[in-house]
C-alpha positions as CSV (number, residue, x, y, z in Angstrom):
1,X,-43.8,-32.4,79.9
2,X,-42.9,-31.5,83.2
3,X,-45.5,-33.2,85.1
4,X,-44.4,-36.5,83.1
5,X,-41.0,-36.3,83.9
6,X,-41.4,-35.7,87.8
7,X,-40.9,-32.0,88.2
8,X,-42.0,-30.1,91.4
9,X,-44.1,-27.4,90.0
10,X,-43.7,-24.3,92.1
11,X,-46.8,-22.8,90.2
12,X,-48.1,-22.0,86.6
13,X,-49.3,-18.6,85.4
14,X,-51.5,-18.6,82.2
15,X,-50.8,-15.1,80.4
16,X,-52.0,-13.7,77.3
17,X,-49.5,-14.9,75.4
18,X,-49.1,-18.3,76.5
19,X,-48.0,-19.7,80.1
20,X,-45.2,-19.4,82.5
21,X,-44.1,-22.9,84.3
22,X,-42.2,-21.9,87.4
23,X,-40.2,-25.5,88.8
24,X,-38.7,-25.9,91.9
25,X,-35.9,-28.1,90.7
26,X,-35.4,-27.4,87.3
27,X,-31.7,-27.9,87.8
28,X,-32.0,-31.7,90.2
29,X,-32.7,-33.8,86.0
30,X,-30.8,-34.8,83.9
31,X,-29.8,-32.6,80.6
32,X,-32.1,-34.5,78.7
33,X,-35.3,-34.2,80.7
34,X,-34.4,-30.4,81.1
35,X,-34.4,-30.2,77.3
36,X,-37.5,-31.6,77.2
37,X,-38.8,-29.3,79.0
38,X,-37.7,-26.5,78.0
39,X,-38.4,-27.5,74.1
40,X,-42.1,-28.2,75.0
41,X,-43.3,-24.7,74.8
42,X,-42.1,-24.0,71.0
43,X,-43.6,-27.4,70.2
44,X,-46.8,-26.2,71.6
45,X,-46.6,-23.2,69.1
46,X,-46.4,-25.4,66.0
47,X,-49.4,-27.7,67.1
48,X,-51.2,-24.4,67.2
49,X,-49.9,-23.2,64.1
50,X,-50.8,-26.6,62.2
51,X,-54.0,-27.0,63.8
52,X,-55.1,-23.2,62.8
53,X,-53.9,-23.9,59.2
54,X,-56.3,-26.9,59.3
55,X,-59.0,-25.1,60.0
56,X,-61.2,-23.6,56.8
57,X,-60.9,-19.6,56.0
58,X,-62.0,-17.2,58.5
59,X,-61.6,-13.7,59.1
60,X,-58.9,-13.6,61.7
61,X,-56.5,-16.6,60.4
62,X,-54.0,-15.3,58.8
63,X,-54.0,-13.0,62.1
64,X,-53.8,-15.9,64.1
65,X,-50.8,-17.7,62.2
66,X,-49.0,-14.2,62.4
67,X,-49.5,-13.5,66.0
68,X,-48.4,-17.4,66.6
69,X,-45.4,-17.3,64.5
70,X,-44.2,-14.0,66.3
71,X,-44.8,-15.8,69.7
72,X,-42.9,-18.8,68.7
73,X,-40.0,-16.6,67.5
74,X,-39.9,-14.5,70.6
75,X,-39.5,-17.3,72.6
76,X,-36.8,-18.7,71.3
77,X,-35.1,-15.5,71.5
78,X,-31.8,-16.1,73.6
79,X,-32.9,-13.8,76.4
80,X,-32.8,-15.8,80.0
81,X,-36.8,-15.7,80.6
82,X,-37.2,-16.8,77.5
83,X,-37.0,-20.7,76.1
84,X,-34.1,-19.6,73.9
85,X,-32.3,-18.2,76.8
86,X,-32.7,-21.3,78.9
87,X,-31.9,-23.9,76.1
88,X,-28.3,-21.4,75.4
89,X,-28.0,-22.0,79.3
90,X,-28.3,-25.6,79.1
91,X,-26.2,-25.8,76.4
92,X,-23.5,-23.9,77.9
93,X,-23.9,-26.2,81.2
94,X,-23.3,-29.4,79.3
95,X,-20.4,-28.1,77.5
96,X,-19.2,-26.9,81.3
97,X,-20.2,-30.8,82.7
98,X,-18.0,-31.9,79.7
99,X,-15.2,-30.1,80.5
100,X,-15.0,-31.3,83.6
């Protein structure tokens, strides 16, 4: 989502639990864009999820759809690193641009 809404992308680390995007002017879009962005990551997490329940019974699925949905949760936890942290900080910022 970033690379279709014209981010600079500083670099992306693939991790064992998903991926860190790391954007040099996540702050330079609009609100919009930013929510996009942000938002992308839990979306990934329930393509997975309904892909893995598509697939026929295997050993490890009910692992997989456990692990995912603990992922998914995590991240939208509102702690800063996190997805929930930056959504609650985007939200705060367009309540601060509305002030204004």
């Amino acid at each position: 989502m970033a690379y279709y809404m014209n981010y600079s992308i500083d670099k992306i680390e693939i991790l064992p639990f998903g991926a860190f995007l790391s954007l040099d002017d996540i702050y330079n879009h609009s609100l919009i864009d930013e929510a996009c962005v942000i938002l992308s990551g839990p979306c990934s997490h329930i393509f997975i999820y309904i892909c893995l329940q598509i697939l026929p019974v295997f050993i490890y699925k009910d692992y997989l759809l456990t692990i995912n949905k603990y992922v998914f949760l995590f991240n939208l936890l509102p702690i800063y690193p996190m997805d929930g942290g930056r959504l609650v900080g985007l939200i705060l910022e367009s309540f601060i641009v509305c002030v204004k």
